[in-house]
N, C-alpha and C positions, 0 to 999 in steps of 0.2 A: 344511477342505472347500473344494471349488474351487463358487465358486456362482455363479452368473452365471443234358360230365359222363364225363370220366376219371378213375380209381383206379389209378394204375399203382407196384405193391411195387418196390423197387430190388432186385437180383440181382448187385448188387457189378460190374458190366463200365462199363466205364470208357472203355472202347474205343467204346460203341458212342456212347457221348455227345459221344465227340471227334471221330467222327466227321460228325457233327451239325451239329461248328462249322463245319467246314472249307466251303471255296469250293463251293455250290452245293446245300449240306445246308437244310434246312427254316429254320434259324437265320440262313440267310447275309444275306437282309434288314436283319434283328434287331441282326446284329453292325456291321451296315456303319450302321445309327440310333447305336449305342452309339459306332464313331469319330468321327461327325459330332458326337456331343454334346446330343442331341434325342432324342425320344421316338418310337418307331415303335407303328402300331398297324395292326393285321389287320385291322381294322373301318373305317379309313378316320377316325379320327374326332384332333382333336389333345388327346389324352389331356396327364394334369401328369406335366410334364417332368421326368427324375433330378434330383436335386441338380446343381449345377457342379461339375467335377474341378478339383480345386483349385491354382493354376496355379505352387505349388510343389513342389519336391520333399523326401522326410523319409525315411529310412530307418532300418529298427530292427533288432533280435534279437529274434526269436519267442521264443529260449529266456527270455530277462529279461521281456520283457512276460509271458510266462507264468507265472513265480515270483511276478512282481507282483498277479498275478489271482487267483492260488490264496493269496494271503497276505489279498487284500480278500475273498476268499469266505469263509476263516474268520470274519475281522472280520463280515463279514455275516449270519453264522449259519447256513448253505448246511453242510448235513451231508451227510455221505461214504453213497454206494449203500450198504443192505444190505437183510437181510432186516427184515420189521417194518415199511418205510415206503417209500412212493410219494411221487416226486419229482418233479413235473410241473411245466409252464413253461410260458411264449407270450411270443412273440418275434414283433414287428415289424422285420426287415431291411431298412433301405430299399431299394425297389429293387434286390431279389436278383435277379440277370440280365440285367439293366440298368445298372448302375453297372461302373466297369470294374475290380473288385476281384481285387488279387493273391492267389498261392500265400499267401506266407504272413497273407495279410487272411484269405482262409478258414480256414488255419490258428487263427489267433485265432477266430475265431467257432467254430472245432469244441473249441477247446478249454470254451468254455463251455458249449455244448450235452451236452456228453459227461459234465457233471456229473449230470443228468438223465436220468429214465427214459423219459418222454413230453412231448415239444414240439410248441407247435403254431405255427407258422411263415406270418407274414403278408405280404405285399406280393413274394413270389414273381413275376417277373414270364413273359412267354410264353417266354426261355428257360430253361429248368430245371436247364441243363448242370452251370454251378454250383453248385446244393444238390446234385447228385447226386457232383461233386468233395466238395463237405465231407462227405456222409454216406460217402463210401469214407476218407477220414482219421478218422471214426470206427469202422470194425471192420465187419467182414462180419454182426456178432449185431445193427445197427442196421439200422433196414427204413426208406422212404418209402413215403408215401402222396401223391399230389395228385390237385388237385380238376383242372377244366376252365378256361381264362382266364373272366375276367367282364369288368366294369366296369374300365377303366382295364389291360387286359390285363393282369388279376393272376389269380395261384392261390394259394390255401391249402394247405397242406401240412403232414402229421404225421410229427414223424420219430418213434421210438420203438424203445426196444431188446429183442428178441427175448426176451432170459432174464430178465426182467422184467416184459413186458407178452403177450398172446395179442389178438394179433386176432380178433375175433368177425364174424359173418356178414354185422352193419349195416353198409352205408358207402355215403353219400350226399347229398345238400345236402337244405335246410330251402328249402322251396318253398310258397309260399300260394296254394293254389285259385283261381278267380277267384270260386269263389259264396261266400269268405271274405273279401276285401278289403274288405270294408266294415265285416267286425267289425274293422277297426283302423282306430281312431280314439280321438282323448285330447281331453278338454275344452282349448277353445281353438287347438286346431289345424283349421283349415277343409279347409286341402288334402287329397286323395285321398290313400288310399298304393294305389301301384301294382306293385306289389312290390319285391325288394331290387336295390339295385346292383352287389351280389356276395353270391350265395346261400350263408349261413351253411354249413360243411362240414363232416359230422361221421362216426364212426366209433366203434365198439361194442368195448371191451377189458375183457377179465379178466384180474385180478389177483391172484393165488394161486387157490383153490377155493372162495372163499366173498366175494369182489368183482369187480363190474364197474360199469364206467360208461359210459354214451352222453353222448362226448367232443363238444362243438360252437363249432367256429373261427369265430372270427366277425372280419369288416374291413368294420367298417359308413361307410355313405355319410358324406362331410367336408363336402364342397360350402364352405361361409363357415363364418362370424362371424354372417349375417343371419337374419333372423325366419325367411323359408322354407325355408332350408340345411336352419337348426335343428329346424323341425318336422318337416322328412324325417325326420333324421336321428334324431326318436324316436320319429316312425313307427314305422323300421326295428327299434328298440329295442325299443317294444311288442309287435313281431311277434316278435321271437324271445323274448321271456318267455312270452308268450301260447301259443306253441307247446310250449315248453319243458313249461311248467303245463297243458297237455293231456298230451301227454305222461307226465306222471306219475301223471295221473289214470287213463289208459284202458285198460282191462282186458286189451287186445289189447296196450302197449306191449312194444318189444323187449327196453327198459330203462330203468326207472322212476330209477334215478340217476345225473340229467343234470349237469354240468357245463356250461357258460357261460363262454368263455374269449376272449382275444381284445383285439382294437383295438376299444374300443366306442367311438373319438373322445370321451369324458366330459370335459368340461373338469373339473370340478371334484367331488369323492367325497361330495356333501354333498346334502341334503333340496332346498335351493332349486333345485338343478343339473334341467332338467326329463330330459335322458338318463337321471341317475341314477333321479329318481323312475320314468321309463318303464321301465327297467330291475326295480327294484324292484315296480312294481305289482302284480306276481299271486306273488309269497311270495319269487321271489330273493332271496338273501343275499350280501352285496359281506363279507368278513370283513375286520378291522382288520390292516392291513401291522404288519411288525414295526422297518422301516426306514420311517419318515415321509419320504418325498421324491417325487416327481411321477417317472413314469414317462417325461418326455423331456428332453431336454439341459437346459434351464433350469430343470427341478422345479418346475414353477408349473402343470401340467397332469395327470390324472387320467386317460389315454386310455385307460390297458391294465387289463384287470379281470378276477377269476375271479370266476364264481357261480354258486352252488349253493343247494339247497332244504332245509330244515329235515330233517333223517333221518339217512338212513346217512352221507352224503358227510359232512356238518356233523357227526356225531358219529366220523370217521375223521380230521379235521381237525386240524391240530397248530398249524403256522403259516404265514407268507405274507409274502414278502417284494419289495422290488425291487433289484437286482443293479446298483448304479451303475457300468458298468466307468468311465464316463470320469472318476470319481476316482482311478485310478493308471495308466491307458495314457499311455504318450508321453508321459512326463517330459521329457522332453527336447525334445519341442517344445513344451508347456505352458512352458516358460521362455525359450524362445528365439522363439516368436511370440507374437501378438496371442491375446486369448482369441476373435475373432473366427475367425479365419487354425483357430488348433485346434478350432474346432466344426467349421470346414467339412471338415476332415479325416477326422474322428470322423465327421461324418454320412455322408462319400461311401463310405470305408471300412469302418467297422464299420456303425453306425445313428443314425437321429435319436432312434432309443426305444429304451429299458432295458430288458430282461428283468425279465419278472416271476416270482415261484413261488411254487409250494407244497408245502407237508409235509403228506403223508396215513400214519394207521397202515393195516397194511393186514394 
């Protein structure tokens, strides 16, 4: 092992996104931040900058990287669509629309996603061009969904294949009142929470005639490593368990079984971890991976997480895994550079985070 508030469905035109790009389209800004090598933002504000484009060059064949893919997803346990099970995912893409990722980079990333019935897709950035090129390399029967920019001009985004999943009525962000922001608060944290840095995004599907879920994306605040970062940051944790567990309580909901998916920044999957406990405090359930490895390039971190509540989901449950592609991509530059030189590859390229998933019967 190598260890080291818009909703808008895609409609398959392609054209109209290209045109978007070109000189003097809504993205021309956007595009001309991504040649300079910096970060642009709508809001005036200097938002964290893409990764560096990495100042060599490496070229491959989609077609072998992709036999390589599909040979570690068997290894990984990643079972083929059918009837019977729900195959659902979250993906962190660094800097989708921002980083300056080739035809066939999006290629590789559709081919992963394509394994999958419902992805939910994080770090989106203000140009969307992009995910809408991969979701047309995946087939007219797959739909998008995104949210509005937030924090760090990012959108969330579901992609989800038509003859698999039905959209339902719900779709919309996880927002706290302001005559509620004081019920979030965790012993030991003093700071206010004032609401989220990017409003959790979620969306209501059924799945054959007898399941549905209220699906909820979540890219919670990073900020540091320090004391106050940290306590945002499970704040922001608390509030969407909190809501979650109303939710499931409230006789009015639209759909009592929620899902929890997402970038939750977790360092680490464990009781002392305080994310994790805030995470957990009102009944969530984090279930045990079937691949023991850390969800980012170095396996030493815990970010990306699904959870669910004691019930139908937990008893539709089968397994749950993480997708390490960068154990078999670019072989060939794994041996011919620095392990340094191939993460920064990997991160500009594909991502700094692992897919995650899951196996539901359904």
């Amino acid at each position: 092992m190598r260890t080291a508030a818009v909703n808008r469905e895609w409609t398959g035109s392609i054209a109209k996104a290209t045109r978007l790009r070109q000189a003097g389209g809504r993205n021309a800004p956007f595009d001309a931040a991504c040649a300079a090598g910096v970060a642009f933002s709508s809001y005036g504000r200097n938002d964290m900058p893409p990764f560096p484009k990495p100042r060599f060059a490496f070229d491959y064949f989609v077609k072998e990287e992709v036999a390589e893919l599909r040979k570690h997803r068997t290894r990984r346990g990643i079972p083929p669509k059918g009837n019977g099970r729900l195959l659902v995912a979250t993906w962190n893409i660094a800097n989708l629309g921002l980083q300056q990722r080739r035809e066939q980079d999006h290629r590789i990333l559709a081919e992963i996603l394509e394994w999958f019935d419902l992805i939910a897709i994080q770090e989106v950035r203000e140009n969307f061009a992009p995910l809408e090129d991969i979701c047309r390399l995946l087939g007219r029967h797959y739909r998008l969904l995104l949210s509005d920019t937030a924090g760090n001009d990012e959108r969330m985004a579901f992609l989800y294949d038509t003859r698999r999943c039905t959209l339902l009525e719900m779709v919309g962000e996880v927002s706290i009142p302001p005559s509620d922001l004081r019920a979030i608060k965790l012993p030991g944290v003093a700071q206010a929470f004032t609401g989220f840095d990017r409003n959790p995004y979620l969306a209501a599907f059924e799945v054959g005639e007898a399941n549905s879920f209220l699906v909820v994306n979540v890219h919670l605040y990073y900020g540091s490593a320090r004391k106050r970062d940290m306590d945002r940051r499970a704040l922001e944790t608390f509030a969407v368990a909190r809501w979650a567990d109303q939710q499931r309580r409230s006789r009015f909901s639209f759909c009592r079984e929620v899902i929890a998916l997402g970038d939750f920044n977790m360092p680490k999957r464990e009781a002392s971890d305080p994310i994790f406990r805030a995470l957990t405090s009102k009944g969530l359930e984090l279930p045990a991976h079937t691949t023991e490895v850390g969800s980012n390039l170095a396996s030493d971190k815990h970010y990306d997480q699904i959870a669910f509540f004691p019930g139908q989901t937990k008893n539709c449950f089968k397994q749950m895994g993480v997708f390490d592609f960068d154990e078999v991509l670019f072989k060939e530059l794994w041996e011919s550079r620095t392990k340094k030189e191939y993460d920064a590859y990997i991160r500009y390229y594909i991502s700094d985070h692992r897919l995650l998933w899951m196996e539901l019967r359904v």
